[in-house]
N, CA, C and O atoms as a Tripos MOL2 file, in Angstrom:
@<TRIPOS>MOLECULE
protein
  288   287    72     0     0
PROTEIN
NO_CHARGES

@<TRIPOS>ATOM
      1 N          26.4210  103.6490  -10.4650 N.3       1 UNK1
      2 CA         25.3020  103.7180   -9.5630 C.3       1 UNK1
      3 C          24.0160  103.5470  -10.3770 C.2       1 UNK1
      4 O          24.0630  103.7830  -11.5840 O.2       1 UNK1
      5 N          22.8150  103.1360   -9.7790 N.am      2 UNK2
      6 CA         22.0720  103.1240  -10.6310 C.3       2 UNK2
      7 C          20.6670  103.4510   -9.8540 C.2       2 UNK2
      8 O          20.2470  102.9860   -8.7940 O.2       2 UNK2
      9 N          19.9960  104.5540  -10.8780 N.am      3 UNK3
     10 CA         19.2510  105.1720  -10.1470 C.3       3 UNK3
     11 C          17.8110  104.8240  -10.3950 C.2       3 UNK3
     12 O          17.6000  104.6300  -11.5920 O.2       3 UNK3
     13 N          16.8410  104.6980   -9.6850 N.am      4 UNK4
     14 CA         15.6890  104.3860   -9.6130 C.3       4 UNK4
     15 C          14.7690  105.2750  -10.4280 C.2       4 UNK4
     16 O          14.7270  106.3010   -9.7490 O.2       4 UNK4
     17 N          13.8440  105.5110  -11.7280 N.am      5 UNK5
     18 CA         13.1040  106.6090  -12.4840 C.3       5 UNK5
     19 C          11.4280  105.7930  -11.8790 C.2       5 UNK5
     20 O          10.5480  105.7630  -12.7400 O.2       5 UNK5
     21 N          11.1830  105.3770  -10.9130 N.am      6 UNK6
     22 CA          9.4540  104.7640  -11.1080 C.3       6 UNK6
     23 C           8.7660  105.6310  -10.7620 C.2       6 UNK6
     24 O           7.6210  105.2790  -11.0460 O.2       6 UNK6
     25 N           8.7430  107.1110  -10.0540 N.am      7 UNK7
     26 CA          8.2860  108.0230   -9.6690 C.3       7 UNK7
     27 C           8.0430  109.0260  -10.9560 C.2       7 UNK7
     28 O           6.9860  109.5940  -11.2350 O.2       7 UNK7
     29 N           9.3300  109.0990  -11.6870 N.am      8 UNK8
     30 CA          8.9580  109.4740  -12.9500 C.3       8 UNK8
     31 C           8.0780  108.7400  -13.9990 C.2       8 UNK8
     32 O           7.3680  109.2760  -14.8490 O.2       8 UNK8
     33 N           8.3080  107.0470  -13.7190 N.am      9 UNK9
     34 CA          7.0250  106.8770  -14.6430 C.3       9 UNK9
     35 C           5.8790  106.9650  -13.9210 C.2       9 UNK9
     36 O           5.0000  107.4540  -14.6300 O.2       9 UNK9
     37 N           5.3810  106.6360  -12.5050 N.am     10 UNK10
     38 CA          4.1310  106.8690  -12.1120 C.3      10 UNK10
     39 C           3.4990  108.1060  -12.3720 C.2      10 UNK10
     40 O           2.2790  108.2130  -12.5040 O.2      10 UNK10
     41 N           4.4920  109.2670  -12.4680 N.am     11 UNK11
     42 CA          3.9090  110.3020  -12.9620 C.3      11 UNK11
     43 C           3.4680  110.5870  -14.2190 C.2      11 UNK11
     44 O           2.3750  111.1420  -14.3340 O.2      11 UNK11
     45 N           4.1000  110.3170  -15.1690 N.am     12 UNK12
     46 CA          3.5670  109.8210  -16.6070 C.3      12 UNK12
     47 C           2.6160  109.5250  -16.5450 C.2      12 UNK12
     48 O           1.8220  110.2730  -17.1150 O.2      12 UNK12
     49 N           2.0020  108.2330  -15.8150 N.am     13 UNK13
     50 CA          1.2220  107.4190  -16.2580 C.3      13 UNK13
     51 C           0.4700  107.8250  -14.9800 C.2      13 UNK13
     52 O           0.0150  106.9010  -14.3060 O.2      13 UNK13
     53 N           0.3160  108.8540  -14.6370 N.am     14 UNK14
     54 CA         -1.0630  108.9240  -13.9690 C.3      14 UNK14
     55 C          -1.2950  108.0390  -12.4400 C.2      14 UNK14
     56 O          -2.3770  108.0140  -11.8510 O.2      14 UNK14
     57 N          -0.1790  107.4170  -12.0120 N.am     15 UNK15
     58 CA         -0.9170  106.4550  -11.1540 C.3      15 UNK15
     59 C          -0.0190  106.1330   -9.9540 C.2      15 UNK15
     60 O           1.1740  105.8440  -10.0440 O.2      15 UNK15
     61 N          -0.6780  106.2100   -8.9010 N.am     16 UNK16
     62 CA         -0.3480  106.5990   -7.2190 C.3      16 UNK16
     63 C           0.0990  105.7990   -7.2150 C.2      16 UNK16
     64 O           0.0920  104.9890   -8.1420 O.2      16 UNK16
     65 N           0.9960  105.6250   -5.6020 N.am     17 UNK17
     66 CA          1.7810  104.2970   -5.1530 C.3      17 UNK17
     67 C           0.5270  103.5110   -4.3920 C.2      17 UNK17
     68 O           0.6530  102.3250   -4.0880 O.2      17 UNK17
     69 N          -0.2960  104.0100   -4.1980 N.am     18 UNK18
     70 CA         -1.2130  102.8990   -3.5640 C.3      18 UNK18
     71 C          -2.1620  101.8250   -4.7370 C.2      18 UNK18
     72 O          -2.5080  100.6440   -4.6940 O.2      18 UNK18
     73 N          -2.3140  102.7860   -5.6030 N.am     19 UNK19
     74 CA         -2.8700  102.0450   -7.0660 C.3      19 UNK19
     75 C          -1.4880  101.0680   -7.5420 C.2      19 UNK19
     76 O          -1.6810   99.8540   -7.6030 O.2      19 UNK19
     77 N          -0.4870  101.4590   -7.7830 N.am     20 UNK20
     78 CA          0.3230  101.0750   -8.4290 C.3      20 UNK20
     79 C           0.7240   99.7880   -7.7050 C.2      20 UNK20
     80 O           0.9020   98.7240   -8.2990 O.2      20 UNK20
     81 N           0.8860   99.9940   -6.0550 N.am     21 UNK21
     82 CA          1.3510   98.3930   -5.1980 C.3      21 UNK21
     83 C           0.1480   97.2930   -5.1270 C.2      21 UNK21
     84 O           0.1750   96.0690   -4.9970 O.2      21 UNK21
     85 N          -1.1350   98.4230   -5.2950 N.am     22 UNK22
     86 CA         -2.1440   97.3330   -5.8790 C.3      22 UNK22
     87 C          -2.2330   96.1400   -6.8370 C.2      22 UNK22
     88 O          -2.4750   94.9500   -6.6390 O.2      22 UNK22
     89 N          -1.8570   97.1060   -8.3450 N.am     23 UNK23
     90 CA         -1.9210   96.1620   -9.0590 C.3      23 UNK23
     91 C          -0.5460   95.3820   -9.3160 C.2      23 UNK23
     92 O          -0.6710   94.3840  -10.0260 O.2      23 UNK23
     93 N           0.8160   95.6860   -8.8320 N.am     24 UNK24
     94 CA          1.5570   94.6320   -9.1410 C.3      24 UNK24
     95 C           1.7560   93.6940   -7.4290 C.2      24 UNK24
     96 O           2.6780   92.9010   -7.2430 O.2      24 UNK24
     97 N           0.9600   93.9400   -6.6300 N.am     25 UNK25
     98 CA          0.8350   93.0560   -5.8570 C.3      25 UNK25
     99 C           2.2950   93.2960   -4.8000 C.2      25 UNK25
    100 O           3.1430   92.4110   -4.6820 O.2      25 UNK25
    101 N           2.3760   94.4780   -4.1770 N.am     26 UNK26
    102 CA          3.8830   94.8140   -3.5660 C.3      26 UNK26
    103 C           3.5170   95.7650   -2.4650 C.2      26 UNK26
    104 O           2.9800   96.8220   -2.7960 O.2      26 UNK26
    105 N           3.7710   95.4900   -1.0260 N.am     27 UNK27
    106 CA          3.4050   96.5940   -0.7710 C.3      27 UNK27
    107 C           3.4650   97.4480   -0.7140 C.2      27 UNK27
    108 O           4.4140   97.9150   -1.3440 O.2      27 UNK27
    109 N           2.6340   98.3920   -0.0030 N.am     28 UNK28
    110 CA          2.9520   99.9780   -0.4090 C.3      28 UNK28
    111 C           4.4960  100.7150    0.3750 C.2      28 UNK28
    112 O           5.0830  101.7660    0.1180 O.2      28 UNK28
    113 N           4.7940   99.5810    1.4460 N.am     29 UNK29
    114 CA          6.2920  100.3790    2.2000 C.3      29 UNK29
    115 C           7.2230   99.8460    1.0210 C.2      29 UNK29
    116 O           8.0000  100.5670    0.3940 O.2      29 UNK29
    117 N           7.0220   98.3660    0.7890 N.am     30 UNK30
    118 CA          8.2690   97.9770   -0.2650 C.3      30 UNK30
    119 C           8.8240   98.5620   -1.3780 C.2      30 UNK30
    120 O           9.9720   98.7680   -1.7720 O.2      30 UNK30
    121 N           7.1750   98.8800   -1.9790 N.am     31 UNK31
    122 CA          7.2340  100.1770   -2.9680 C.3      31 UNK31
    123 C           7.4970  101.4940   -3.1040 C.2      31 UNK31
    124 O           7.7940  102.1010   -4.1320 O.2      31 UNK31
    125 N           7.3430  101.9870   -1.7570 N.am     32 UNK32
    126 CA          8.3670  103.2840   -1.2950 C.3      32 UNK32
    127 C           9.3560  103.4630   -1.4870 C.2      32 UNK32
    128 O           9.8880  104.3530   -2.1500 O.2      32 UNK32
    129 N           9.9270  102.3110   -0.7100 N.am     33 UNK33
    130 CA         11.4160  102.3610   -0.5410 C.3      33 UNK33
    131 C          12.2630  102.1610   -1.9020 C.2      33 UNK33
    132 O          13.4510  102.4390   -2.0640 O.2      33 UNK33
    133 N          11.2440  101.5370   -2.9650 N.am     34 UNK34
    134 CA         11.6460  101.3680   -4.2400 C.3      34 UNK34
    135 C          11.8420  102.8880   -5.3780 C.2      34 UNK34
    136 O          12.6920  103.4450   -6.0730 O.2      34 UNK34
    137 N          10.6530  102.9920   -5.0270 N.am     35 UNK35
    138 CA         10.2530  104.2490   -5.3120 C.3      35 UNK35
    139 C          11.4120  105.3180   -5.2570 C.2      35 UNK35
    140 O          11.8480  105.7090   -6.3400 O.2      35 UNK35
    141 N          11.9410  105.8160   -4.1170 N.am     36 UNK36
    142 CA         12.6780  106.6040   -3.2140 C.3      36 UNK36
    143 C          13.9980  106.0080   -2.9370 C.2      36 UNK36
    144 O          14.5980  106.3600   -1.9220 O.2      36 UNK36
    145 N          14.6300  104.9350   -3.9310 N.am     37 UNK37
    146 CA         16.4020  104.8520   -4.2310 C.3      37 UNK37
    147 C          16.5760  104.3420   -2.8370 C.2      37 UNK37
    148 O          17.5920  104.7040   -2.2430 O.2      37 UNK37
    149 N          15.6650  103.4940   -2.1840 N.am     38 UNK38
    150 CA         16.3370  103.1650   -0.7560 C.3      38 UNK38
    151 C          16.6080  101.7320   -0.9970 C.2      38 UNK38
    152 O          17.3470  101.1590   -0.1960 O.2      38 UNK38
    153 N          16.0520  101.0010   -2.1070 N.am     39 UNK39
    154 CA         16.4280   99.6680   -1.7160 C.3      39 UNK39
    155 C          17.4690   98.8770   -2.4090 C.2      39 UNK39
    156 O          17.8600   99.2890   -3.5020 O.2      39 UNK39
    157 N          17.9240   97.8850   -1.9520 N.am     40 UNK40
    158 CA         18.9110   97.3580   -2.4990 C.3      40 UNK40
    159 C          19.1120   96.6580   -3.3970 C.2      40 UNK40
    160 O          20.2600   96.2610   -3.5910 O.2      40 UNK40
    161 N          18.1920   96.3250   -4.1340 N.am     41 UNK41
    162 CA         17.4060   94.6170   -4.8590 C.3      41 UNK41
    163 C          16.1610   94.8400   -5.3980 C.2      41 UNK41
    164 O          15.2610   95.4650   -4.8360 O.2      41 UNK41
    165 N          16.0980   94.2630   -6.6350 N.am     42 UNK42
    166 CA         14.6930   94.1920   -7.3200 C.3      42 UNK42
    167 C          14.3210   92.7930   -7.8340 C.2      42 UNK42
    168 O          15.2240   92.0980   -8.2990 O.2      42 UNK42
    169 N          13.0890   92.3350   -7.7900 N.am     43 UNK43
    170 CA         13.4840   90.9640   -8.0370 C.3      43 UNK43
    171 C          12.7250   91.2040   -9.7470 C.2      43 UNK43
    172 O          11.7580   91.8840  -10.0910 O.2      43 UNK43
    173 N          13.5160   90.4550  -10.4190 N.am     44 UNK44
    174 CA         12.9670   90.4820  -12.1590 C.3      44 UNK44
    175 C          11.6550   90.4190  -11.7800 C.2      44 UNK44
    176 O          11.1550   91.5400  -11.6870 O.2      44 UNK44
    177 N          10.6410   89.1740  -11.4340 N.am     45 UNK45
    178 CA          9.1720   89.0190  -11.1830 C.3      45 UNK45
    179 C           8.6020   90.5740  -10.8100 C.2      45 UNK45
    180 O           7.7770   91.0430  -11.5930 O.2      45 UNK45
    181 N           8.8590   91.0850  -10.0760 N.am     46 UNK46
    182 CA          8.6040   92.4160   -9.9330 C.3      46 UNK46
    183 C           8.7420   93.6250  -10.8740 C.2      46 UNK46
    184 O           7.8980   94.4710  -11.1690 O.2      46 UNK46
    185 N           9.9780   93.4960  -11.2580 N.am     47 UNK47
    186 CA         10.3180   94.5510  -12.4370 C.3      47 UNK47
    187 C           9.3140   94.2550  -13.7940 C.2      47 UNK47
    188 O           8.5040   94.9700  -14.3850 O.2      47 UNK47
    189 N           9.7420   92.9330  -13.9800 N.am     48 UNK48
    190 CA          8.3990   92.6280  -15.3540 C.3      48 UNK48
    191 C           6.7730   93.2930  -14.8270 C.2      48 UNK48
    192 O           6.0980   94.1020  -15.4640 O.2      48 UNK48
    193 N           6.4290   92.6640  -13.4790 N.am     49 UNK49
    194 CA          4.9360   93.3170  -12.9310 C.3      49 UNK49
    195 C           5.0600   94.5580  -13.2990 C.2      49 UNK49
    196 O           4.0460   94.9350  -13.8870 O.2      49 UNK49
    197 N           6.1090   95.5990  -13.1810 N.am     50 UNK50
    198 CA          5.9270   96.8290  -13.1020 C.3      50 UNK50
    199 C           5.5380   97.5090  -14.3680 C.2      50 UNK50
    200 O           4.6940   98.3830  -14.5710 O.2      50 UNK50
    201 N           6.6900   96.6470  -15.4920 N.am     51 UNK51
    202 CA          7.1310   97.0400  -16.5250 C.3      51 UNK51
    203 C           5.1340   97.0420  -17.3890 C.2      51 UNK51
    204 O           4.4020   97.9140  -17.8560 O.2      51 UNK51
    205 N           5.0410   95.6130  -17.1830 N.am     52 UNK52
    206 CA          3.8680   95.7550  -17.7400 C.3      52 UNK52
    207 C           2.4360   96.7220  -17.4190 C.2      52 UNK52
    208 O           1.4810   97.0800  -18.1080 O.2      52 UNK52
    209 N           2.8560   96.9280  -15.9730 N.am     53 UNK53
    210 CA          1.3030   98.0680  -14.8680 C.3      53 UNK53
    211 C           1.8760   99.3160  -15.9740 C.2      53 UNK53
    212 O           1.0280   99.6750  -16.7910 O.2      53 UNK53
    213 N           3.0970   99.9250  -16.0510 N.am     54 UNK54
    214 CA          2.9120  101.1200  -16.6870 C.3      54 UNK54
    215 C           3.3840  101.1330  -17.6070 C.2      54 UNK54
    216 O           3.9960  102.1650  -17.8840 O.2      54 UNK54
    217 N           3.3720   99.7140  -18.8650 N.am     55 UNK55
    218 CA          3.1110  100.3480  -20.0120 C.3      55 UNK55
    219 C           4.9750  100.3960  -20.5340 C.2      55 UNK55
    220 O           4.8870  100.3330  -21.7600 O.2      55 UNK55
    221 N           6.2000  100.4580  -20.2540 N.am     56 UNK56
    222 CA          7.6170  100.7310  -19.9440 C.3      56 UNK56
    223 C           8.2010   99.7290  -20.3920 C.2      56 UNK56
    224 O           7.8210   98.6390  -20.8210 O.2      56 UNK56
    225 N           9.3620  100.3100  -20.2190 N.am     57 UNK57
    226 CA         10.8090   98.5830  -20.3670 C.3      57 UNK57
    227 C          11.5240   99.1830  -19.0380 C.2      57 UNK57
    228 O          11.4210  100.0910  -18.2140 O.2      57 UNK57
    229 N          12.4900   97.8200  -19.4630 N.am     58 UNK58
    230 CA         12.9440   98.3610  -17.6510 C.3      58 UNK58
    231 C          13.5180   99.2390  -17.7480 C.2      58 UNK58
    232 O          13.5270   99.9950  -16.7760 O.2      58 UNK58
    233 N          14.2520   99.5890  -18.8890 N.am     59 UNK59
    234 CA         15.3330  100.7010  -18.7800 C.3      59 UNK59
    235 C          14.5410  102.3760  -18.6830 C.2      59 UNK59
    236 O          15.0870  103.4790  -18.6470 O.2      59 UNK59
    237 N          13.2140  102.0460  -18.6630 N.am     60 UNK60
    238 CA         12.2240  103.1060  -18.4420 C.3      60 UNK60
    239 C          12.4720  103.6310  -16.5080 C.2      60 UNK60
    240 O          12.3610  104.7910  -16.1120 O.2      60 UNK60
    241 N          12.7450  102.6490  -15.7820 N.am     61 UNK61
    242 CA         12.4960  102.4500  -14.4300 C.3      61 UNK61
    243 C          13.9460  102.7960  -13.8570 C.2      61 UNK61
    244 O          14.2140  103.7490  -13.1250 O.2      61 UNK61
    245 N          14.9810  101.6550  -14.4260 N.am     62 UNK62
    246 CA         16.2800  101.5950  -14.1320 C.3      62 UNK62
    247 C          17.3280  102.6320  -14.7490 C.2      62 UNK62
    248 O          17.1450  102.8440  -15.9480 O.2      62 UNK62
    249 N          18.2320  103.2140  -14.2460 N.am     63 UNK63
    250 CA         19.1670  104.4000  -15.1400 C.3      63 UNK63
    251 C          20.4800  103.6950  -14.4480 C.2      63 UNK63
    252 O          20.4110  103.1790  -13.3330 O.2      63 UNK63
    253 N          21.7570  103.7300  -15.2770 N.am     64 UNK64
    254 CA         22.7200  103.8710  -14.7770 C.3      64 UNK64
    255 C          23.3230  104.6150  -14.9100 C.2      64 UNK64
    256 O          23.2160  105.3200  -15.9130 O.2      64 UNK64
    257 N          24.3290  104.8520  -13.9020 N.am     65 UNK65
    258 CA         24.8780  106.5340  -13.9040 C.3      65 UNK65
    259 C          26.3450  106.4860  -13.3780 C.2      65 UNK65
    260 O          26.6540  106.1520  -12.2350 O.2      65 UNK65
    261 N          27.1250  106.8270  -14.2680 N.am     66 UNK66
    262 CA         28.7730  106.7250  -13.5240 C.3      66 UNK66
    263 C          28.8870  107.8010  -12.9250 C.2      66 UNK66
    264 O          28.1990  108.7940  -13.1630 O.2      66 UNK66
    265 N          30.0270  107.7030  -11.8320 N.am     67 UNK67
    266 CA         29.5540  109.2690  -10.7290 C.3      67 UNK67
    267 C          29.7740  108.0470   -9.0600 C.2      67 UNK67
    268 O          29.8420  106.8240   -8.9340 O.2      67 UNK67
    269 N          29.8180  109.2280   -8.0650 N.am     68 UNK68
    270 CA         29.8440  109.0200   -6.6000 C.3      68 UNK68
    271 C          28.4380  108.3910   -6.4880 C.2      68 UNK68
    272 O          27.3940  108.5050   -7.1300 O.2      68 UNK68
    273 N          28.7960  107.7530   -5.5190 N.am     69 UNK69
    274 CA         27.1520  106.1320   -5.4000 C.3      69 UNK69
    275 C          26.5290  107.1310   -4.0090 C.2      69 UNK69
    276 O          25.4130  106.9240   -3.5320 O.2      69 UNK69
    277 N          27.2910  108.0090   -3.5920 N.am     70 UNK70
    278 CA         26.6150  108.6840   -2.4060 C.3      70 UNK70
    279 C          25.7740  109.7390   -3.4220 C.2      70 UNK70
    280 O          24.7670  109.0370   -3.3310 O.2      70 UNK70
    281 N          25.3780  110.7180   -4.2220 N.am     71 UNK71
    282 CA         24.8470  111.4500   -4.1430 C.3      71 UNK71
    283 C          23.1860  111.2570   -4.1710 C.2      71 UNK71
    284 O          22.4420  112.2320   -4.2710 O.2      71 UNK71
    285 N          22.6030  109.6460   -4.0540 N.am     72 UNK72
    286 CA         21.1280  109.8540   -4.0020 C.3      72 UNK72
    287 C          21.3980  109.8560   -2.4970 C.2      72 UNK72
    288 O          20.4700  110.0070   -1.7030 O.2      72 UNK72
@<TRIPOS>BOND
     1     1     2 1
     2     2     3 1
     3     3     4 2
     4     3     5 am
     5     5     6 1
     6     6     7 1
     7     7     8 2
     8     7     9 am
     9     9    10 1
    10    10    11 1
    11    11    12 2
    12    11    13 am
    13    13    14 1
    14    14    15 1
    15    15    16 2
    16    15    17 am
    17    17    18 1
    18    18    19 1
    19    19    20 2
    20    19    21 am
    21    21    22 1
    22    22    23 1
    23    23    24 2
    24    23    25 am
    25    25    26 1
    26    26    27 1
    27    27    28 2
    28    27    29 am
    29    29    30 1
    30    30    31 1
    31    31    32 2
    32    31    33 am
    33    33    34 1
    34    34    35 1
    35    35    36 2
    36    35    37 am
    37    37    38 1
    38    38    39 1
    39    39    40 2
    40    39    41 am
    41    41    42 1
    42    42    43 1
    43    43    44 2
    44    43    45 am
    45    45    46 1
    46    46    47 1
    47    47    48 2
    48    47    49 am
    49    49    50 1
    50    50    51 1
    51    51    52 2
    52    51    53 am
    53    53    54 1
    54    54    55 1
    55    55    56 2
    56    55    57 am
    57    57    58 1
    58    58    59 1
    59    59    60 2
    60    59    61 am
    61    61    62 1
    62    62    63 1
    63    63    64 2
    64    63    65 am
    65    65    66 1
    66    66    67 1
    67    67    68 2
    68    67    69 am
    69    69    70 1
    70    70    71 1
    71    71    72 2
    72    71    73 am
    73    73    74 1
    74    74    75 1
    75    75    76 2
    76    75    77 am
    77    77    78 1
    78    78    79 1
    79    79    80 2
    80    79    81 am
    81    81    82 1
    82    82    83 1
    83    83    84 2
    84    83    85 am
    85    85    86 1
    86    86    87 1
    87    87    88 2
    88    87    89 am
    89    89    90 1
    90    90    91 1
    91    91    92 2
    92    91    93 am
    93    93    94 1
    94    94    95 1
    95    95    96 2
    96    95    97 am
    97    97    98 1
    98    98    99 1
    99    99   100 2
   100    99   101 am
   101   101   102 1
   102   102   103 1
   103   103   104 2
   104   103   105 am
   105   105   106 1
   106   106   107 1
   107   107   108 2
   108   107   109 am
   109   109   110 1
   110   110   111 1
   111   111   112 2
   112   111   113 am
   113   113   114 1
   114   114   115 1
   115   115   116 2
   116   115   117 am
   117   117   118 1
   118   118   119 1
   119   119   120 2
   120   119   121 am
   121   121   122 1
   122   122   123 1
   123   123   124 2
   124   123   125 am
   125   125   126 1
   126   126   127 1
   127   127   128 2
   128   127   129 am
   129   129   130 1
   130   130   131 1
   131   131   132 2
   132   131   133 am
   133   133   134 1
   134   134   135 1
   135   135   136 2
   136   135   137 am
   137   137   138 1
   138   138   139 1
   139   139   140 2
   140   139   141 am
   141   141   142 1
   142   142   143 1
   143   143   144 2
   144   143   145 am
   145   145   146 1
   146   146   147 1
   147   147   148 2
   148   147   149 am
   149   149   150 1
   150   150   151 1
   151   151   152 2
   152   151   153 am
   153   153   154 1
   154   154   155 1
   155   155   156 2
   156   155   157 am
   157   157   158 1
   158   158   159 1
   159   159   160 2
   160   159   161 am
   161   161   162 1
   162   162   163 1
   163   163   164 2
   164   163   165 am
   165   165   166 1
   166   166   167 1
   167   167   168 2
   168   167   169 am
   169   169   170 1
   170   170   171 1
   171   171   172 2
   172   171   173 am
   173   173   174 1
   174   174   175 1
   175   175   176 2
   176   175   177 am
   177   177   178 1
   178   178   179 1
   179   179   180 2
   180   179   181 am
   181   181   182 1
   182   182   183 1
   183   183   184 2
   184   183   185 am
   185   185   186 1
   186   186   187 1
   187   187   188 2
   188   187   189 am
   189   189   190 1
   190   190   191 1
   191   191   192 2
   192   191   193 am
   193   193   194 1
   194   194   195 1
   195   195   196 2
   196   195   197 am
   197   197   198 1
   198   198   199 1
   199   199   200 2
   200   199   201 am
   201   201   202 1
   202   202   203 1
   203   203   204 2
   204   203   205 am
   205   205   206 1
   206   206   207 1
   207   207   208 2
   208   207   209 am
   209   209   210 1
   210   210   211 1
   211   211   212 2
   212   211   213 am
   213   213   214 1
   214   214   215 1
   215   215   216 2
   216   215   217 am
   217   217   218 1
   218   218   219 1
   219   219   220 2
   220   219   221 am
   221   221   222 1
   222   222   223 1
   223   223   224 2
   224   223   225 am
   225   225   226 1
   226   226   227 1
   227   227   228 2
   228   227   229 am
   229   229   230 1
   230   230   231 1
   231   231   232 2
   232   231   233 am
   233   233   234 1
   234   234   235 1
   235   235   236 2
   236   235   237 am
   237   237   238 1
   238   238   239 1
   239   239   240 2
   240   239   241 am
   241   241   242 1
   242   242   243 1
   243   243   244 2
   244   243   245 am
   245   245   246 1
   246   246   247 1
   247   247   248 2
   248   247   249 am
   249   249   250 1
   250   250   251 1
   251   251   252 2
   252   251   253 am
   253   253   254 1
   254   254   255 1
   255   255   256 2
   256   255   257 am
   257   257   258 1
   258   258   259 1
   259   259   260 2
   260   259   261 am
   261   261   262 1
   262   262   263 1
   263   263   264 2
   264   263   265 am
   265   265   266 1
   266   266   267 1
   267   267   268 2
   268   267   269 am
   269   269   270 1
   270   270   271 1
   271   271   272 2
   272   271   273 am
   273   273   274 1
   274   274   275 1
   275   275   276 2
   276   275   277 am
   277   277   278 1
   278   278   279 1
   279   279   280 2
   280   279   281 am
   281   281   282 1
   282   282   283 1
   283   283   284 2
   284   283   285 am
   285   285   286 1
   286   286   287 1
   287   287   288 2
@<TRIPOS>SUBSTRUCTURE
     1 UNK1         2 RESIDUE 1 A UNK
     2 UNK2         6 RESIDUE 1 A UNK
     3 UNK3        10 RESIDUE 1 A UNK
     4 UNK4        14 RESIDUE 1 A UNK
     5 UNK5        18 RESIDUE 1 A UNK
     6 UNK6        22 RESIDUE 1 A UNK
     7 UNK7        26 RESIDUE 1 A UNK
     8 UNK8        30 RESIDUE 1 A UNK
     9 UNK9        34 RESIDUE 1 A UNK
    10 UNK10       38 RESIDUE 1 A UNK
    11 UNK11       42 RESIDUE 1 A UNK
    12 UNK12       46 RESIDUE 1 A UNK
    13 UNK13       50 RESIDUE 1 A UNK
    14 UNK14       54 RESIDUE 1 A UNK
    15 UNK15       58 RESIDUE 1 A UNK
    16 UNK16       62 RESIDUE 1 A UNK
    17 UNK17       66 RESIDUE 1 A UNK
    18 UNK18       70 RESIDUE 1 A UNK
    19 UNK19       74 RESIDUE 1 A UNK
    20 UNK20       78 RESIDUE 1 A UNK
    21 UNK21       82 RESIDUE 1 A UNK
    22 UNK22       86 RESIDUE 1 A UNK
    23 UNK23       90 RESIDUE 1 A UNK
    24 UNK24       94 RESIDUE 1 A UNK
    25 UNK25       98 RESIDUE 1 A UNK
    26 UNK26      102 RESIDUE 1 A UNK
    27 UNK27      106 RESIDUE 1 A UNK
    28 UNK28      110 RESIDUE 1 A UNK
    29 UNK29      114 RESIDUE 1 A UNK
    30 UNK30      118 RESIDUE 1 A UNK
    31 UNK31      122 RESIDUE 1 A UNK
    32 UNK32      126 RESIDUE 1 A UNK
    33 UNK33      130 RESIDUE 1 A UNK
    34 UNK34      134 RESIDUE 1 A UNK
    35 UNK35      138 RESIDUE 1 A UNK
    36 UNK36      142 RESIDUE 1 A UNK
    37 UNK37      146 RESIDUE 1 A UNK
    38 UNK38      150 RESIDUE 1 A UNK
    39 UNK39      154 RESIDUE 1 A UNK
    40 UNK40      158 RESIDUE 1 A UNK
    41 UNK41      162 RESIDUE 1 A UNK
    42 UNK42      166 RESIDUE 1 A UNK
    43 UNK43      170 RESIDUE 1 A UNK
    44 UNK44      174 RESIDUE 1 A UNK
    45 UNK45      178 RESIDUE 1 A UNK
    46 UNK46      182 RESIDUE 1 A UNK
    47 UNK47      186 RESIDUE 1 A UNK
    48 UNK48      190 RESIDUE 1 A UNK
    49 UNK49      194 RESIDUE 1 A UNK
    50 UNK50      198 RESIDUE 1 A UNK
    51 UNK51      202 RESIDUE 1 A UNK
    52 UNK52      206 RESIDUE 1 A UNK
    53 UNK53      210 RESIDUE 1 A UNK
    54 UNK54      214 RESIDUE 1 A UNK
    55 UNK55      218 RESIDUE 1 A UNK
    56 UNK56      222 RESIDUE 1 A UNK
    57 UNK57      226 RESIDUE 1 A UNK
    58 UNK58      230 RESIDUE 1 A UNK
    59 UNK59      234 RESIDUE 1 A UNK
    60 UNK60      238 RESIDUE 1 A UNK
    61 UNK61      242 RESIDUE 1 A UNK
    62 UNK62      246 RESIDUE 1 A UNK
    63 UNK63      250 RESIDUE 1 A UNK
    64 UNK64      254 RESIDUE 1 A UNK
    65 UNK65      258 RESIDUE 1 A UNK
    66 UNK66      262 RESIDUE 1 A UNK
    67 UNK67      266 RESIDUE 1 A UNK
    68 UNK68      270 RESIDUE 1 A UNK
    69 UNK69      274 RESIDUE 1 A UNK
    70 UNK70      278 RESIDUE 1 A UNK
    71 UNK71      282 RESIDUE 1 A UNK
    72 UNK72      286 RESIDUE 1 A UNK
C-alpha cells in the first residue's frame, strides 16, 4: 500500500493547502483528496511541482507500506 506523507511535509514546511495548490498550480479539492490518501494517481508533472514547492524528494511525499490496503 502506499501511503500519502504531503500533510506531513506541508507541515514542515510551513505551508497551507491553499498556498501550496497555488503554487504548484492544482486545485485545492484535487489537492485534498491528495493530501487525505483518497486518490488514486499522481501524475510525475505534479509530484516533481510538489517535490520542488517544498523543498523534498518524492520519497519525502510517497511511503510504501506492506500490510492490509484497507487500513487508511
Amino acid at each position: 500500500m502506499i501511503i500519502i506523507n504531503l500533510d506531513v511535509m506541508m507541515a514542515r514546511r510551513k505551508i497551507n493547502l491553499t498556498d501550496l495548490a497555488e503554487k504548484v498550480d492544482i486545485t485545492q479539492a484535487n489537492l485534498s483528496i491528495l493530501k487525505n490518501g483518497k486518490g488514486k494517481a499522481i501524475r510525475f508533472s505534479t509530484l516533481e511541482k510538489l517535490c520542488r514547492t517544498l523543498e523534498c524528494q518524492p520519497g519525502d511525499i510517497l511511503e510504501f507500506v506492506e500490510g492490509n490496503e484497507n487500513v487508511h
